[in-house]
C-alpha positions as CSV (number, residue, x, y, z in Angstrom):
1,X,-9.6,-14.4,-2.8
2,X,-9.3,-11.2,-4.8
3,X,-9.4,-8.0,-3.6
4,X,-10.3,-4.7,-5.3
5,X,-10.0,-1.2,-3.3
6,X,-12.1,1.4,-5.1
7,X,-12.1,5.2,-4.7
8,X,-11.5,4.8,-0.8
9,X,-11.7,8.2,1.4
10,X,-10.8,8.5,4.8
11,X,-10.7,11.8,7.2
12,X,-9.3,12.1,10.9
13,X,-11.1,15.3,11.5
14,X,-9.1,17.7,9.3
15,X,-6.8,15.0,8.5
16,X,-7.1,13.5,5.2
17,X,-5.9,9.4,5.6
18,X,-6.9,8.5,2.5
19,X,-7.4,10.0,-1.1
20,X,-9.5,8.3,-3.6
21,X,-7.2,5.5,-3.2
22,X,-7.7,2.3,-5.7
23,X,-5.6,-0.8,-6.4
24,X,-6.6,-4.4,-7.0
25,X,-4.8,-7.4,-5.6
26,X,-5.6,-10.7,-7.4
27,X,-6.1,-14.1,-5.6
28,X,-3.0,-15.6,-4.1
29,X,-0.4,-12.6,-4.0
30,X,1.7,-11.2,-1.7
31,X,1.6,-7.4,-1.3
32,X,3.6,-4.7,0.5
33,X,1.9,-1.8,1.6
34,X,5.1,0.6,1.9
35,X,5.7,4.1,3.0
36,X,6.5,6.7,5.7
37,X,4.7,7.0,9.2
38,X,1.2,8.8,8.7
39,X,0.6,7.9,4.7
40,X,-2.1,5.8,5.1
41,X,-0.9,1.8,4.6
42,X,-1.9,1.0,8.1
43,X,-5.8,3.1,7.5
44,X,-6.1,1.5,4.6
45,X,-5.0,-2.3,5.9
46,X,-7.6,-1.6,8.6
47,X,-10.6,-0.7,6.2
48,X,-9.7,-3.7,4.3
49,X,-10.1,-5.8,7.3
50,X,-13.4,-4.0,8.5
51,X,-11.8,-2.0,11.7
52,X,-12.3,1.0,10.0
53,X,-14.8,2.4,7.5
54,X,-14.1,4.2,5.0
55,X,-15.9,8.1,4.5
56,X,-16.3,6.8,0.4
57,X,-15.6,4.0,-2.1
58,X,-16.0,0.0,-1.6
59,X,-14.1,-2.7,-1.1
60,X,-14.4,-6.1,-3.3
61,X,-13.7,-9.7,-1.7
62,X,-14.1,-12.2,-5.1
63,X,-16.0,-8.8,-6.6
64,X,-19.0,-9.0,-3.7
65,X,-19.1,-5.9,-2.0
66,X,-17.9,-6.0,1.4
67,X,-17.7,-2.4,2.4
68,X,-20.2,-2.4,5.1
69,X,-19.7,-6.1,6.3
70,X,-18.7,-6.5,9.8
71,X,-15.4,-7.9,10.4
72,X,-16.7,-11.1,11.8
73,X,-18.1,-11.6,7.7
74,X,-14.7,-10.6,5.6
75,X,-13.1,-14.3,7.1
76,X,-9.7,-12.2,7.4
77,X,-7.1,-12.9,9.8
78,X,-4.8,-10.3,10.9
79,X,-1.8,-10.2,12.5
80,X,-0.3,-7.1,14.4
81,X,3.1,-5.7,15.5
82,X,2.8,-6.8,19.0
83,X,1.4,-10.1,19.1
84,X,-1.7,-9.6,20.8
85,X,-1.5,-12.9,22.3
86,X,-3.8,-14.1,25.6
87,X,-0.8,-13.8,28.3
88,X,-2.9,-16.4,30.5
89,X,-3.5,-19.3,28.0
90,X,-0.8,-21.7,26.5
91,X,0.8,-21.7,22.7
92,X,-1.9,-24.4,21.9
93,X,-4.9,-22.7,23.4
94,X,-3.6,-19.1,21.6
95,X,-3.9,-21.0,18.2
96,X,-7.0,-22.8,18.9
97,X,-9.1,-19.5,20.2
98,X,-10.4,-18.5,17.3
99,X,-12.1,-22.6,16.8
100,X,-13.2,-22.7,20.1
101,X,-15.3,-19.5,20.1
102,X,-17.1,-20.3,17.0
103,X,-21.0,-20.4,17.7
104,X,-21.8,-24.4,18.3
105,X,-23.3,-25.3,15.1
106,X,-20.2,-24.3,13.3
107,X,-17.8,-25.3,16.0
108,X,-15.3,-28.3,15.5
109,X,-14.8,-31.4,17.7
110,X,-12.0,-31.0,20.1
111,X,-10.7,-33.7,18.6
112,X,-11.1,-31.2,14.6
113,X,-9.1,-28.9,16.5
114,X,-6.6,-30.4,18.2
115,X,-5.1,-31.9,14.9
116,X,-5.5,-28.7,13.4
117,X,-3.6,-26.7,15.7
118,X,-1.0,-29.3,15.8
119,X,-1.0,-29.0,12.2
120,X,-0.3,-25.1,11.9
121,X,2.1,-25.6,14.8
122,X,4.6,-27.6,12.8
123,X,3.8,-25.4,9.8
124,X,4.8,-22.5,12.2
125,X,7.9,-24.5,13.2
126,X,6.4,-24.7,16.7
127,X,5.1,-28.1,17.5
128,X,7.0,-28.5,20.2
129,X,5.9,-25.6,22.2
130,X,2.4,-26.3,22.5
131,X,2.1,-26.3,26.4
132,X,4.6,-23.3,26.8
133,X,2.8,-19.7,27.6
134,X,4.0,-16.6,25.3
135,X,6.5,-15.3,28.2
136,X,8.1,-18.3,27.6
137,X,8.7,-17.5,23.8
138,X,11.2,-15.2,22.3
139,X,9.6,-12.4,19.9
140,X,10.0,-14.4,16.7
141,X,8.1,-17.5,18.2
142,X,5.1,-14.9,19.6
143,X,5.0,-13.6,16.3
144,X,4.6,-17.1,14.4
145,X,2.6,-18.3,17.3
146,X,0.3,-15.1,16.4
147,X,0.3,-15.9,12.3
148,X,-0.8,-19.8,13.2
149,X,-3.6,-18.1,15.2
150,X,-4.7,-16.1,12.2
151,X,-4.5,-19.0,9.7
152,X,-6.3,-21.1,12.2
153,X,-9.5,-20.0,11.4
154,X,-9.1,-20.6,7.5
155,X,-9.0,-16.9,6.4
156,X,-9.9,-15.5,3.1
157,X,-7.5,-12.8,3.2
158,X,-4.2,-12.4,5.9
159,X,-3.4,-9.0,6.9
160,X,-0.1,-8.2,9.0
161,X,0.2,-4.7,10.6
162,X,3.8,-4.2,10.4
163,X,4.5,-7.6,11.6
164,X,8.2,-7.8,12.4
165,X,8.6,-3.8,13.4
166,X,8.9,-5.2,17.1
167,X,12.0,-7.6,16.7
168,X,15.8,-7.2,16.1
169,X,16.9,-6.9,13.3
170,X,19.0,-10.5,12.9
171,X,15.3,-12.2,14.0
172,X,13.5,-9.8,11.5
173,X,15.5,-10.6,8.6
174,X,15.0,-14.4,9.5
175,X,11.2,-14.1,10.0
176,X,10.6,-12.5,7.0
177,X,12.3,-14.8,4.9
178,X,10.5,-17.9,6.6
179,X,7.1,-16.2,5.6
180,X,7.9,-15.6,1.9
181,X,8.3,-19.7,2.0
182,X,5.2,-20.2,4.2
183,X,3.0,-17.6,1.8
184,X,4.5,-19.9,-1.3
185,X,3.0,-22.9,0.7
186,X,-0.1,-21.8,1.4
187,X,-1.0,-19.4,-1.4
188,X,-3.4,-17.1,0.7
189,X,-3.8,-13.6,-0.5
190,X,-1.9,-10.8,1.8
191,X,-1.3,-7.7,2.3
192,X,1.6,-6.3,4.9
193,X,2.3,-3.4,6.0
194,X,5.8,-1.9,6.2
195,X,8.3,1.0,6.3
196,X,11.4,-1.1,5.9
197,X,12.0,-0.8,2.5
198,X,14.4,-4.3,2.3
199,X,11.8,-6.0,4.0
200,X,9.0,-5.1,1.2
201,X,11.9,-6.1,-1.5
202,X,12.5,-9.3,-0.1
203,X,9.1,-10.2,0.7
204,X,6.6,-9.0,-1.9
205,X,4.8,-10.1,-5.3
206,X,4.4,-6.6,-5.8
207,X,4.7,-3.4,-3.5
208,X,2.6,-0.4,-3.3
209,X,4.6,2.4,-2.3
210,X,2.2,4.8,-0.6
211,X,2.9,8.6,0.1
212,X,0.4,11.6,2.1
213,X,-2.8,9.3,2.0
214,X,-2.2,8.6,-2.1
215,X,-0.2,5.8,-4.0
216,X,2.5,6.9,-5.8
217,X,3.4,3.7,-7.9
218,X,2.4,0.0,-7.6
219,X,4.6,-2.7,-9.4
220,X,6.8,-6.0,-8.8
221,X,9.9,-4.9,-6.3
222,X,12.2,-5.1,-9.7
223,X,9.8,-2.3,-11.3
224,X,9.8,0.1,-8.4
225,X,13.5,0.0,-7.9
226,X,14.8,0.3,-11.2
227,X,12.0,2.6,-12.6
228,X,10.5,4.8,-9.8
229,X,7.6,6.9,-11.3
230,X,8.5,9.9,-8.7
231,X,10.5,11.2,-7.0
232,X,9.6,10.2,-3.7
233,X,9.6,6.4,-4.7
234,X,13.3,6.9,-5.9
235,X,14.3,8.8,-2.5
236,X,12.5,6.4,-0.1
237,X,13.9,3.3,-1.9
238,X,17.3,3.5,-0.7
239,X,19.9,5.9,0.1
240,X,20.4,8.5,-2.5
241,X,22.4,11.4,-3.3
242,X,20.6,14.8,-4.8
243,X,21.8,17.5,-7.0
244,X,20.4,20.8,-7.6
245,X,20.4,22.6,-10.9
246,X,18.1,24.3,-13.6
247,X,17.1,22.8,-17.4
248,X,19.0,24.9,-20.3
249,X,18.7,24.4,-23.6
250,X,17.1,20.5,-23.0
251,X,19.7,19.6,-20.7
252,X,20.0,19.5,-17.1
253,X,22.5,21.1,-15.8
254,X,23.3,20.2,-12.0
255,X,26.6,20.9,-9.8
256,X,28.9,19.9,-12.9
257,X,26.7,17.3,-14.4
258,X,25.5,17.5,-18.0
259,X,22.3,15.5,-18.1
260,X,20.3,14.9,-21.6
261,X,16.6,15.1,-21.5
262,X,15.7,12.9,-23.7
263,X,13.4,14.9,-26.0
264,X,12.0,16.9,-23.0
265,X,11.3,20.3,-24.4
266,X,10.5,23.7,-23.0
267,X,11.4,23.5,-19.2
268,X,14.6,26.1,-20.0
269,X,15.6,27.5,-16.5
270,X,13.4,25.5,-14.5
271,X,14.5,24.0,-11.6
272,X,15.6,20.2,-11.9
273,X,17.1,17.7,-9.1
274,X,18.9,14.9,-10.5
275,X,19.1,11.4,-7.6
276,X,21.6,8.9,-8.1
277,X,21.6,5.9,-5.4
278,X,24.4,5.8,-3.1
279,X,26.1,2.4,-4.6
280,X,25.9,3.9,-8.2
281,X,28.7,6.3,-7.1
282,X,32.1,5.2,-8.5
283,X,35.1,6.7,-6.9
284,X,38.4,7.2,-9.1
285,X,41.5,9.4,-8.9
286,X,41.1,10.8,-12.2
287,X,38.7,12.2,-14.4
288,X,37.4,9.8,-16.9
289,X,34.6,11.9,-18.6
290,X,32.9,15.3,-18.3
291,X,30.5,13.9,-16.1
292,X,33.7,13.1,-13.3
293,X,32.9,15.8,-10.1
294,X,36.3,16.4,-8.5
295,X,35.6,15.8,-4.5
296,X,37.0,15.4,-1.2
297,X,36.8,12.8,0.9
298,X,35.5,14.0,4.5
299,X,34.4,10.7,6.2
300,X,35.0,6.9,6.0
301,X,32.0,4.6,8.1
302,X,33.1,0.8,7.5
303,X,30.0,-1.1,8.1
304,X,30.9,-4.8,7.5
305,X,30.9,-5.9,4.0
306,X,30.4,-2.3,2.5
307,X,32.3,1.5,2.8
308,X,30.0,4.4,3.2
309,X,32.1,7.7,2.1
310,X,31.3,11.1,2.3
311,X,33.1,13.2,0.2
312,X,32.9,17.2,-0.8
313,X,31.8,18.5,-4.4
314,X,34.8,20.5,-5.0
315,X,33.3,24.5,-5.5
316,X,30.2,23.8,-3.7
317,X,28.4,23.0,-0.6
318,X,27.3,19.7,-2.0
319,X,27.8,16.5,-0.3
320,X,27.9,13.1,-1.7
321,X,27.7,9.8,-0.4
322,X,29.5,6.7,-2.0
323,X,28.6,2.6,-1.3
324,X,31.3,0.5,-1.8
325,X,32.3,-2.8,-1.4
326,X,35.0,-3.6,0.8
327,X,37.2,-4.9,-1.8
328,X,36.7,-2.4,-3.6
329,X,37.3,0.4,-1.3
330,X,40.8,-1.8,0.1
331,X,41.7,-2.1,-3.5
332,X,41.0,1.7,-4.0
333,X,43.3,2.6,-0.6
334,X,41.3,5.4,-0.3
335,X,42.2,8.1,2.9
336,X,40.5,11.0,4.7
337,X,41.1,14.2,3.5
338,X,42.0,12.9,-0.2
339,X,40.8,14.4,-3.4
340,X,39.3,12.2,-6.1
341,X,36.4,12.2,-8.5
342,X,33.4,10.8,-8.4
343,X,31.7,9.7,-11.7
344,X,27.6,9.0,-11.0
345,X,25.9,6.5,-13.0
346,X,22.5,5.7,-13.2
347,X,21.5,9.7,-13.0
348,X,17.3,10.1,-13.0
349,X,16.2,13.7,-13.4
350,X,13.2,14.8,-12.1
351,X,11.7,18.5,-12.8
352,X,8.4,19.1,-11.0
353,X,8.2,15.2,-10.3
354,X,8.0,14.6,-14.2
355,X,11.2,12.0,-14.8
356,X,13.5,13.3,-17.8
C-alpha cells in the first residue's frame, strides 16, 4: 500500500504544525519520521492515520483519496508509546479485540481467530503468554503484545508513535532490531516516528528528517548521514563540533581553518559555520598540516568502548569535542591539561544554510 502526502497544512491556533508538507512512501517500506519535539512527525503520523485532519492538501492510499475517510476506512493499525493495552483482558484477548468487534457479517469464527492470534503471537515471540495480563509483562513484551494487536486486524498501512520512547535503552536497542526483521517478514508499509536519531539509522528504508512543521531532507539513512542538505540535518544527526568564521576571497576562513569553496563565488565577508562530527576529530601531538588547531585538553569522559575529549582551541573561546576509540585514545596516552592538535576531517561549510 502506497502512500502519497500532498501539500498538507495544519494549524494549532497560531501554531503552524504543518507546512505544505509532501512526500510519497511506496508499498512495502519502512520510514522514519525523525526530528525534534514540536516539528510535526507525530501531527503528520496522526493525519495519515485519520486522528487528525488536515486544514489543506490530501492524502493517497494506492492513489484513492483518503483525506476525509474516517479512520475506521484507512485499514491502519497504529501503535503508540505507551501500549494502550486493556489492563482487564489477557495477552490473547488484547490481540484478538480488534476481530472480535468487527460487525457480524465480517466477523471471524472463534475458531478464524483463535489461530490467528496464536499465529501473530509466535510471530511476536509471545506464544507462550497468551493467558498472562499486561502487568504481568515487562515493557518490551507490552509493546510487541501492542504491534500483534495492530497487525491483527490485517492493516494496509502500520503506524508507530514513537514506539520504544518508553523503554530502557538495553530493551530499546533490542526491540528495534527485532522489528527491522519482523517488517522484512511481513512487508507492510510503515511509518515511525522518532527523535532517536540511532534508532531511525538502524531501523529505516529511508528517513525523513523533519524540522519547524517542514521536511528538511528525505533519503536512505546512508544519504542523510553522509550528505545532509542543511544544516540542521548535519547538527541533529550526531554530535558535532561548530566553527565560526566569515567567507574571503572564496574560502572560508574559521578559527584557523582554511576551507575551499568549491567554486562558490561572491559571499566575501559573509558569515560561514563550518560542522565537523565529533569522531572525525583526529587528535595528534604535532601539527601535520595548516589545517592542525593547536588545543588543550580540558576533560576526559570514558564511556565504554569510546573517549569523549574536550579540549580548548588555543587563542579562542572555542571548544571542541573529539570521539575516540579506546585503543586509540590508550595508544595516544593522552592526559588532562596537555596541549596537542587537532586536525578535523570531513569539514562541511554552510553559509546561510547553502553547503559550500
Amino acid at each position: 500500500m502506497s502512500i502519497e502526502i500532498e501539500n498538507v497544512n495544519k494549524q494549532f491556533g497560531t501554531f503552524k504544525a504543518l507546512s505544505n508538507v509532501s512526500l510519497a512512501i511506496p508499498s512495502g517500506e519502512l520510514v522514519a519520521l525523525l526530528g525534534p519535539s514540536g516539528c510535526g512527525k507525530t501531527t503528520l503520523l496522526r493525519i495519515v492515520a485519520g486522528l487528525e485532519y488536515a486544514d489543506s492538501g490530501r492524502i493517497l492510499f494506492n492513489g484513492e483519496d483518503t483525506t476525509q475517510s474516517h479512520v475506521r476506512e484507512r485499514r491502519v493499525g497504529f501503535v503508540f508509546q505507551h501500549y494502550a493495552l486493556f489492563r482487564h483482558m489477557t495477552v490473547f484477548d488484547n490481540v484478538a479485540f480488534g476481530l472480535t468487534v468487527r460487525p457480524k457479517a465480517t466477523r471471524p469464527s472463534k475458531q478464524d481467530i483463535r489461530e490467528k492470534v496464536m499465529k501473530l503471537l509466535q510471530l511476536v515471540q509471545l506464544e507462550n503468554m497468551a493467558t498472562r495480563y499486561p502487568a504481568q509483562l515487562s515493557g518490551g513484551q507490552r509493546q510487541r503484545i501492542a504491534l500483534a494487536r495492530a497487525l491483527a486486524v490485517e492493516p494496509q498501512v502500520l503506524l508507530l508513535d514513537e514506539p520504544f520512547g518508553a523503554l530502557d535503552a538495553q530493551v530499546r536497542a533490542e526491540l528495534r532490531r527485532w522489528l527491522r526483521r519482523l517488517h522484512d517478514e511481513i512487508h507492510v508499509t510503515s511509518v515511525f516516528v522518532t527523535h532517536d536519531q540511532e534508532e531511525a539509522l538502524e531501523v529505516a528504508d529511508r528517513i525523513v528528517v523533519m524540522n519547524k512543521g517542514k521536511i528538511e531532507q528525505v533519503g536512505t539513512p546512508d544519504q542523510v548521514y553522509e550528505n545532509p542538505a542543511t544544516s540542521f540535518v548535519l547538527n541533529f544527526l550526531g554530535s558535532v563540533n561548530m566553527f565560526h568564521g566569515r567567507m574571503s576571497q572564496g574560502k572560508a576562513q574559521l578559527s584557523g581553518l582554511q576551507v575551499h569553496s568549491n567554486g562558490y563565488a561572491g559571499a566575501d565577508d559573509t558569515p560561514a559555520v563550518a560542522y565537523v562530527r565529533s569522531h572525525d576529530i583526529e587528535i595528534d601531538r604535532s601539527q601535520i598540516d595548516n589545517s592542525s588547531i593547536k588545543a588543550e585538553i580540558k576533560n576526559i569522559l570514558k564511556l565504554g568502548p569510546t573517549v569523549r575529549i574536550s579540549l580548548l582551541i588555543e587563542g579562542n573561546s572555542e571548544f571542541v569535542e573529539a570521539e575516540l576509540t579506546r585503543d586509540k585514545f590508550q595508544q595516544l596516552d593522552l592526559k588532562h591539561g596537555e596541549h596537542v592538535y587537532v586536525h578535523p576531517r570531513q569539514v562541511r561549510v554552510f553559509v546561510d544554510d547553502f553547503q559550500i
